[in-house]
N, C-alpha and C positions, 0 to 999 in steps of 0.2 A: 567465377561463382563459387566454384569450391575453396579457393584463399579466402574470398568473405566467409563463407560458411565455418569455416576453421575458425578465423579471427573473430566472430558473433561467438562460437561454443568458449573459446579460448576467454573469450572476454569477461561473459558468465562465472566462469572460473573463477576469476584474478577479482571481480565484483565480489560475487560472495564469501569468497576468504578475505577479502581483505576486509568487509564490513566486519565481519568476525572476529578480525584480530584487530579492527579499530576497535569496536564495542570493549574488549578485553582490557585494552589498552586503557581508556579513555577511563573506565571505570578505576582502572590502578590507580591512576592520577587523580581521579576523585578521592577516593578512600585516603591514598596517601594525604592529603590536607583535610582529613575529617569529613566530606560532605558524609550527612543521613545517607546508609546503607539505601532507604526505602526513597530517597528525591531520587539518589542513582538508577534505580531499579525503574521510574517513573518518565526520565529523559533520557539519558544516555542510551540506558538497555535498547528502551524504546524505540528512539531514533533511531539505535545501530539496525533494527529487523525492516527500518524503512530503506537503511542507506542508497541500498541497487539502487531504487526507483529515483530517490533524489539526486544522486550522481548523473543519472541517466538524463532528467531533464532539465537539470544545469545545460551539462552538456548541448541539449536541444535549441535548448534557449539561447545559447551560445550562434550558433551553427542556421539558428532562424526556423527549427524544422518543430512549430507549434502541433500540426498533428501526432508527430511522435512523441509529446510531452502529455500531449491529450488523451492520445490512445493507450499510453503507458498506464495510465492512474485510473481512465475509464474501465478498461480489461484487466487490472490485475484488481480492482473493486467488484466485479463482476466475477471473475474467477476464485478472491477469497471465499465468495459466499456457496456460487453456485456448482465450482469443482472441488473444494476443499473441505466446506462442510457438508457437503452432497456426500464426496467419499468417505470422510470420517462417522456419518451416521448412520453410513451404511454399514460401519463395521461393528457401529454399537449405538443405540439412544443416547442422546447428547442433553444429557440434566441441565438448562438453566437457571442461574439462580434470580430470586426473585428482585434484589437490586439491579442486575443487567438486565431484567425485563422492563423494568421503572422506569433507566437512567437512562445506562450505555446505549440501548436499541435506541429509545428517542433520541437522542441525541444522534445518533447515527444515519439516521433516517432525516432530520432538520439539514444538518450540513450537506446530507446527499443529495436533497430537493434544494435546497439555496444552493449548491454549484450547477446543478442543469439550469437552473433561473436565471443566472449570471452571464451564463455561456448562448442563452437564449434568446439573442438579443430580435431577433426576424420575429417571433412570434408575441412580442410586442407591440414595434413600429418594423412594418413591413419595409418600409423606405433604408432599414437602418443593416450593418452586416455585423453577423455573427462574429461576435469576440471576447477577450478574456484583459481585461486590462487590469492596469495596477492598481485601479481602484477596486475592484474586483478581488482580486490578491488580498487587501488589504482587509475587504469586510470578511473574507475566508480565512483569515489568520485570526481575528477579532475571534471567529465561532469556536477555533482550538484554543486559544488560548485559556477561552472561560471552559474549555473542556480538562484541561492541565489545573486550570485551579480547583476544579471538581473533585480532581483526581486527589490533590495532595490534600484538600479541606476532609474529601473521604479518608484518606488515609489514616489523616490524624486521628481520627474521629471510633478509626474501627482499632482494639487495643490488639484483634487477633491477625490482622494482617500481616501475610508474612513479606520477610524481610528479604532485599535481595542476597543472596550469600555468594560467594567468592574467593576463593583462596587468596591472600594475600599476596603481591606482587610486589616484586620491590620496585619503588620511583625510576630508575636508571631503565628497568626494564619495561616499566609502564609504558613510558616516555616514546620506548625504541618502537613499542607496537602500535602505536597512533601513529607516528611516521610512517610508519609502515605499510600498514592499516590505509591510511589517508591517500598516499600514491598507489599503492594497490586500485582502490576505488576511482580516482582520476583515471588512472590507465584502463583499468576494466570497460568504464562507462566512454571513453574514446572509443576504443575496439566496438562496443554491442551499438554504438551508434553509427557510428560510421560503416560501419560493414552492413547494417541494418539498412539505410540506406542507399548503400549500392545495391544492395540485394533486391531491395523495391524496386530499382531502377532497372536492374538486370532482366526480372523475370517480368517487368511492366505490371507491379502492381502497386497499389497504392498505400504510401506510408504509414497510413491510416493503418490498413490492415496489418501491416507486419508491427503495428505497435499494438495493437489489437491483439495479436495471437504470440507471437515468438516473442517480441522483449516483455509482454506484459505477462506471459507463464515462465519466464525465463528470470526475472525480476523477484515472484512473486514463489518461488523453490523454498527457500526461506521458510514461509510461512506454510506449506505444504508440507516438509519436510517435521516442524515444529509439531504442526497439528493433528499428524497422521500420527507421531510418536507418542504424542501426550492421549491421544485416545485409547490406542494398546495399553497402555501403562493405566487408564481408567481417569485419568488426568482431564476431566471432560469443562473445566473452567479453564483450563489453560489453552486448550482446540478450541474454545468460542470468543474467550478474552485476546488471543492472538490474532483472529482475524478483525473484531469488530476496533480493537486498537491502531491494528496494522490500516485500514479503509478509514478511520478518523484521520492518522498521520498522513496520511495519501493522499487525502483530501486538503489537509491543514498545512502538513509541512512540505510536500513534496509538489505541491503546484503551488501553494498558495503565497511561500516565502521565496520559491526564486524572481516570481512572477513580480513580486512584492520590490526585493533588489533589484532587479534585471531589466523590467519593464514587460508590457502587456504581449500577447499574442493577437496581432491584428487582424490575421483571417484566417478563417478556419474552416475546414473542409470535411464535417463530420455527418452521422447519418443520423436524427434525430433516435431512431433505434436502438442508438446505444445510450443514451441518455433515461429512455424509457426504461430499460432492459436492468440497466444500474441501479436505478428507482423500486422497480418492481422485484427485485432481488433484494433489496434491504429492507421491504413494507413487506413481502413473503416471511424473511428473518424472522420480523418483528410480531405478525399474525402467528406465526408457529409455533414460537416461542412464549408468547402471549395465552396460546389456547390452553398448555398443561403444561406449561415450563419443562417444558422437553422439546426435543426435536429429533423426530423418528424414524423408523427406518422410511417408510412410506414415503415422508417428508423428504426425507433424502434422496429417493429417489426420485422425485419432483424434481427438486434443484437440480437431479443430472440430468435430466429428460431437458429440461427448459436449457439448460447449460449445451446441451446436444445442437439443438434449435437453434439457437441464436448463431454460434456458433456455423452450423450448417447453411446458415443467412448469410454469414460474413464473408463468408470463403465463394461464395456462392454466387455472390452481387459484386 
């Protein structure tokens, strides 16, 4: 138990550096052939702050372990909203602007409600079992994609947007930190699965839950790390834009494209709960945000209470 426990931290590690110096990388090699500073800023960046969770359920889907794919993208969508912006609000009111109250939340809210629907197959046709197949995949990739063309039709559209910036890196070097980057991430996401799953094993609990709680706040550092900094700094578009981008991509790219290549998750072993939980944590966002384009301390303390809750359900059952 304690070699898994090592190899799950150790994994963490090697995961999020290496996302880091792939994003790095991946963007040198952009710039070096010209792409738009602002398409890099929009994909690559992007993707790199999902990487952990994608590597992760590669991996899963690989190895057949659909609750750990599941549980990863349910709990770290749950944890963006209800620990991260919970903590951040609390340290200061969280200004929204009135385009992410328009767009971004709806839109965040549609994709969230069409993947619990997807995944809902029992409350449908009773006769029928819960799963996530590549057709599924496929209309979840459809909902980001027109979310990316949103993004870059916005883009063009605003003259004051800023641009991602970068120090220049030479190609030779670029090159070496995607490599790098790229096996970093492979090796990581081995470690935090495989050890994640002895670990369940070990101590007899359910994969569910350790994807639920450990790889999915372990995944999801990144964005915690991002959004706690950008709010000291008064950076308070960056703490809201970080997380409602990072639960699109989670949504969009991290289940919804392996599932897409890979093929479906044919049974699944999850607690309606968390489905609800997920929902009502992104329709709270949107209500909050919605009443005076702020999200307050109050508020925030809401989301950690309910975050407490759910939480204290999971561990608990």
């Amino acid at each position: 138990m304690l070699i898994n426990t090592i190899l799950l931290v150790l994994g963490f590690i090697i995961l999020i550096k290496g996302a880091d110096i792939f994003v790095d990388g991946a963007s040198g090699i952009a710039d070096s052939f010209k792409m738009p500073k602002l398409l890099i800023g929009l994909t690559i960046v992007a993707f790199g702050t999902s990487a952990p969770e994608f590597a992760v359920s590669v991996k899963s889907l690989l190895i057949e372990s659909g609750d750990i794919v599941l549980g990863n993208v349910i709990g770290s969508n749950i944890l963006n909203i209800l620990l991260i912006l919970g903590a951040c609000s609390t340290i200061h009111p969280l200004t929204v602007k009135n385009t992410t109250v328009k767009k971004e939340l709806p839109i965040t809210m549609l994709i969230t409600i069409a993947f619990a629907i997807l995944l809902s197959d029992r409350m449908i046709d009773k006769s029928m079992v819960n799963s996530f197949t590549r057709g599924d995949g496929i209309v979840i990739l459809l909902f980001f994609l027109v979310f990316i063309y949103y993004l870059i039709a916005m883009a063009r559209k605003n003259n004051n947007l800023k641009e991602y910036e970068k120090k220049k890196t030479p190609l030779s070097t670029a090159i070496l930190y995607t490599i790098v980057g790229t096996i970093s991430i492979i090796i990581g996401s081995h470690f935090v699965v495989t050890s994640a799953v002895e670990l369940a094993t070990t101590i007899g609990v359910s994969e569910r839950v350790i994807a639920l709680t450990i790889i999915a706040f372990g995944t999801s550092l990144p964005e915690l790390v991002t959004s706690l900094t950008a709010t000291k700094k008064g950076e308070y578009d960056i703490a809201i834009g970080n997380v409602v981008g990072s639960n699109i991509f989670n949504i969009g790219v991290v289940i919804g494209l392996p599932v897409t290549i890979l093929g479906g998750i044919s049974i699944i072993s999850f607690s309606y709960i968390d489905l609800i939980v997920m929902i009502i944590a992104s329709v709270l966002l949107f209500m909050f945000s919605f009443n005076d384009y702020k999200i307050t301390k109050r508020e925030g303390i809401t989301f950690l209470l309910l975050f407490i809750t759910y939480y204290s359900y999971v561990l608990l059952n």
